[in-house]
C-alpha positions in Angstrom: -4.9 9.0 -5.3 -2.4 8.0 -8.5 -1.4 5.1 -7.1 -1.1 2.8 -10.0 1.6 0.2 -9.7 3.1 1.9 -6.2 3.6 -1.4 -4.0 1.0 -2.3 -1.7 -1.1 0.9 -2.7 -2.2 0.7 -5.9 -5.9 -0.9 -5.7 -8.0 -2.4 -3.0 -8.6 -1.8 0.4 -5.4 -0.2 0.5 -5.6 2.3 -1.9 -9.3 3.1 -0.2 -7.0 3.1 3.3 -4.7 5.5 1.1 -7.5 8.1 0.2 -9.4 8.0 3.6 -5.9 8.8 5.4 -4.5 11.3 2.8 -0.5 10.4 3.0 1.4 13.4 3.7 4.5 11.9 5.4 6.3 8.2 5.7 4.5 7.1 9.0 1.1 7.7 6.6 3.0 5.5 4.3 3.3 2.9 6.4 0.4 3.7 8.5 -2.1 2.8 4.7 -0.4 -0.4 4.0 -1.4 -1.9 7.6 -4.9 -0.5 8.2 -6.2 -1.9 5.2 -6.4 -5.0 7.2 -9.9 -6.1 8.5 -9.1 -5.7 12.3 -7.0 -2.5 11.8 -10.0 -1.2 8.8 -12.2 -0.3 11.4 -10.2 2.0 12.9 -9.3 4.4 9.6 -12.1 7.0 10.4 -10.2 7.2 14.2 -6.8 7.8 12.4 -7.8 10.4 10.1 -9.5 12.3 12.9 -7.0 12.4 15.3 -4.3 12.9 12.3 -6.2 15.9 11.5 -6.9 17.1 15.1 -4.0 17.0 17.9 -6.8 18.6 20.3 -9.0 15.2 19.5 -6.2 12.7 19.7 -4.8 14.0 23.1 -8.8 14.2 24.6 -9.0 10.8 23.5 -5.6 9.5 24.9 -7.1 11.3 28.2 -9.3 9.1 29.1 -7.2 6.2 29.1 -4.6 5.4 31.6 -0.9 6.9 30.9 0.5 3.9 30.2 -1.9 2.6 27.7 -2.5 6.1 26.1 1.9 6.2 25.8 1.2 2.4 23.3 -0.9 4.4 20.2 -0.3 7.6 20.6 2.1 7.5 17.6 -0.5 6.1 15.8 -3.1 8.7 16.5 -5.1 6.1 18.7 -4.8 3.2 16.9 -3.8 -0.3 17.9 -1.8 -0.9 14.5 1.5 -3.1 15.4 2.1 -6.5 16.8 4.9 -4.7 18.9 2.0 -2.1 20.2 0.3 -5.3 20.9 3.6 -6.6 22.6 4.0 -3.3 24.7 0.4 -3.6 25.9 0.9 -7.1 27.4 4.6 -6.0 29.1 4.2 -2.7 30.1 0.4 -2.3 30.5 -0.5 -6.0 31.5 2.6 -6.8 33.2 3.2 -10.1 31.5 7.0 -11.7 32.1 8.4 -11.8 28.2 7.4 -15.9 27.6 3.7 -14.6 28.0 3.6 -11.5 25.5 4.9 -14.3 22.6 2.3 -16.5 23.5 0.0 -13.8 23.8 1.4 -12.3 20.7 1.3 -15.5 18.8 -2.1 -17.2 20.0 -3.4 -13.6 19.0 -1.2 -13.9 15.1 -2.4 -17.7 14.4 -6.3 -16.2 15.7 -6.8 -18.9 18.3 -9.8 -17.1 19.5 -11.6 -17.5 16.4 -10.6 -21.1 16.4 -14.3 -23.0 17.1 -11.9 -25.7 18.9 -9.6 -24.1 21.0 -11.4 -20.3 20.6 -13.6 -20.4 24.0 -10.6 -22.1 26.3 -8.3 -19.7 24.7 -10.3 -16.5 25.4 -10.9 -17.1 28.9 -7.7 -17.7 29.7 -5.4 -15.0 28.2 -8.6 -12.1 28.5 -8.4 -13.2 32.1 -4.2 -12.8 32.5 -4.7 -9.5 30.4 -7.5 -8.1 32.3 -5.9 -9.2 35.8 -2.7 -7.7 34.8 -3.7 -4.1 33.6 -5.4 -3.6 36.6 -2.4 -5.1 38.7 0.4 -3.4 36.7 -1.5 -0.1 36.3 -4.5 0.0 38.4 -6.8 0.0 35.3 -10.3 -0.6 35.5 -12.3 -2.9 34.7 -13.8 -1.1 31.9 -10.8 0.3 29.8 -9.1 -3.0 30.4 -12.3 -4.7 28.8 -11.2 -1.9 25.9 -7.8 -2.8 25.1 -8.3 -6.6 25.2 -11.1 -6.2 22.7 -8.4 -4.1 20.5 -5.7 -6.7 20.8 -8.1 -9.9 19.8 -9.9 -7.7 16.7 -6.6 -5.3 15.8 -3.8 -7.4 17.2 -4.9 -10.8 15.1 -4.5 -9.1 11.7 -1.9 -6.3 12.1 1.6 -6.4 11.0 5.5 -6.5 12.7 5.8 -2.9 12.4 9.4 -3.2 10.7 7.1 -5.5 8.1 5.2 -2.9 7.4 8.3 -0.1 7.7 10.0 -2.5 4.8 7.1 -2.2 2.4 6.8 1.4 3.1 10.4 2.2 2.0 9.5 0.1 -1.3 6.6 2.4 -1.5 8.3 5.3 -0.8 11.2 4.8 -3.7 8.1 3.8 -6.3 6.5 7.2 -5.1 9.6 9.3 -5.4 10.3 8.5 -8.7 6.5 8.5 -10.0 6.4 12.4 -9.2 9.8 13.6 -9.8 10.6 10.6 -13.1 6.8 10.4 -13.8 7.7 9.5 -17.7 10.1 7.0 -16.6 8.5 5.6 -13.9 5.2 4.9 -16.5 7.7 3.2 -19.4 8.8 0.6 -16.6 5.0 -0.3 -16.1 4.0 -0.2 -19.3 7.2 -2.6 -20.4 6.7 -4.7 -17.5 3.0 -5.3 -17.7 3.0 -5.7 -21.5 0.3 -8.4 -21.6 -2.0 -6.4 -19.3 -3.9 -4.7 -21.0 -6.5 -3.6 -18.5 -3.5 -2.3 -16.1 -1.4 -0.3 -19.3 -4.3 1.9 -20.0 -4.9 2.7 -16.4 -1.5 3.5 -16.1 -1.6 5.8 -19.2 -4.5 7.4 -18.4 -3.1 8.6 -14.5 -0.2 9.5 -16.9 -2.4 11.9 -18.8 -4.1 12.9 -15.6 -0.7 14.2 -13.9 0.0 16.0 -17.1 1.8 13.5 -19.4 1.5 13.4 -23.1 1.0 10.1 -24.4 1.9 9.8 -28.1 1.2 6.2 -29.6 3.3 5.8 -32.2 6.0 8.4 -33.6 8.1 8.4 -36.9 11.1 10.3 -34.6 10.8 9.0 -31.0 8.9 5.0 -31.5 11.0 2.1 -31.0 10.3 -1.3 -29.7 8.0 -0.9 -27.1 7.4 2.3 -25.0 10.0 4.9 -24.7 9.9 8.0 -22.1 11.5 11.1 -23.3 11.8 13.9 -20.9 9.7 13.9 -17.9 6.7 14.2 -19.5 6.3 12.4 -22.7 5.6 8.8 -23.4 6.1 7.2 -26.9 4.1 4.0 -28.1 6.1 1.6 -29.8 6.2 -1.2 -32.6 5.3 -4.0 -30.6 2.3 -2.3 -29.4 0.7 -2.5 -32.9 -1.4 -4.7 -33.6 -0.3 -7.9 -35.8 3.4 -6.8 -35.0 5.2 -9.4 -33.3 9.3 -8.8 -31.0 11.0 -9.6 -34.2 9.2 -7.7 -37.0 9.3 -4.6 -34.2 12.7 -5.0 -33.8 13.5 -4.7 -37.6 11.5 -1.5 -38.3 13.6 -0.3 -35.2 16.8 -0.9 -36.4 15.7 0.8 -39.6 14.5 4.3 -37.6 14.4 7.0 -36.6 12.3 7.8 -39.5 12.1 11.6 -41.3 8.1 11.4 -41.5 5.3 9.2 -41.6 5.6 8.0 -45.3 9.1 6.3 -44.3 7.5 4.9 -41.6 4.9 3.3 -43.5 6.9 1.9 -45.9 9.3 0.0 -43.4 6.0 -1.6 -41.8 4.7 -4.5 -42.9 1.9 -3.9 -45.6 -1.2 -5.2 -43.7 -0.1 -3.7 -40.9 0.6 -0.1 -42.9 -2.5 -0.5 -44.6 -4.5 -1.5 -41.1 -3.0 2.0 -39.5 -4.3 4.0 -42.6 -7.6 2.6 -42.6 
């Protein structure tokens, strides 16, 4: 749950999407960024469950039809891709190709929540969905009922799954380097988001909590701003005092590293000396 400043993960739905799954492997990855969406949200508990138990997920996929249960059962039961929702209409439906993108886009732009075109729109394509499951496939009545209620409430907010692949590798990278270059992973964030506050002492904070050392402000290792050293050590730097602007940073710098904390001193300003020994 460290997620601070991975992409697409670090706060909000999808970090809680995150949590609830428990990412051990890229298609989790992926998998977090996309059901953090309100159609695919509902379905986290289902994911997780089935993740965790193969014997669950293939009782479940049992009591759909083959060719339905073949669309999610990559995605432990879920409805999670526009191209799931793309396979359902071709393969399960039986729709010729002009239908699944009209399907697939009326379903994107959320036509059936449209108060103007929402009622003319439902009846028609739930009736060329329903019709053509049990046409294609010989559903019934029922699960087709099931799987058109997935595409309007999943298929409306889900991703392109190689949308949602991109962000993951993105993810991934920010991940990799946040466990095995944890130090320099944080003095990135910290330089980067140098006017936010709130964010830098979150970020040092998870630093401490993976086993980092934080040191604000070092005679030997300080410069400019924040400075990794090792894998596990973080250094505050100039700028991050208070009533030290870029240019007066820059200065006491140039003049470092010092031999103690009485050289120091003396190459800072005097209010800002006299403010730190206070």
């Amino acid at each position: 749950g460290l997620l601070a400043g991975v992409f697409q993960l670090d706060g909000g739905s999808a970090w809680k999407a995150a949590q609830a799954i428990r990412i051990d492997d890229f298609d989790d990855l992926v998998a977090a960024s996309v059901l953090c969406r309100p159609g695919p949200i509902e379905s986290i508990g289902i994911y997780r469950r089935h993740k965790d138990d193969p014997n669950a997920l293939a009782l479940y996929l049992s009591q759909f039809s083959p060719a339905a249960a073949a669309v999610v059962a990559d995605t432990n039961g879920v409805l999670m891709y526009q191209e799931q929702v793309m396979r359902l209409a071709r393969e399960v439906a039986g729709m010729d190709w002009q239908y699944v993108h009209k399907l697939r886009k009326g379903v994107a732009d959320k036509l059936g929540l449209n108060p103007l075109t929402g009622d003319a729109w439902r009846t028609e394509w739930s009736t060329r969905f329903i019709e053509g499951c049990q046409n294609t496939v010989g559903m019934s009545n029922s699960e087709a009922l099931h799987w058109w209620h997935s595409v309007e409430t999943h298929g409306g907010y889900s991703f392109n799954k190689s949308h949602g692949v991109s962000y993951g590798i993105v993810g991934y990278w920010m991940l990799w380097l946040k466990t095995y270059w944890p130090a320099q992973f944080y003095e990135a964030f910290l330089k980067l988001e140098s006017d936010n506050d709130f964010l830098r002492k979150r970020l040092i904070l998870e630093f401490k909590k993976m086993g980092g050392k934080v040191y604000m402000l070092d005679p030997v290792n300080s410069r400019e701003t924040f400075r990794s050293v090792g894998k596990d050590s973080l250094f505050g730097g100039y700028q991050d005092i208070r009533g030290m602007g870029p240019k007066t940073a820059d200065k006491v710098a140039a003049a470092g590293p010092f031999a103690d904390w009485a050289q120091l001193m003396d190459a800072l300003p005097k209010a800002v000396a006299a403010q730190l020994n206070a």
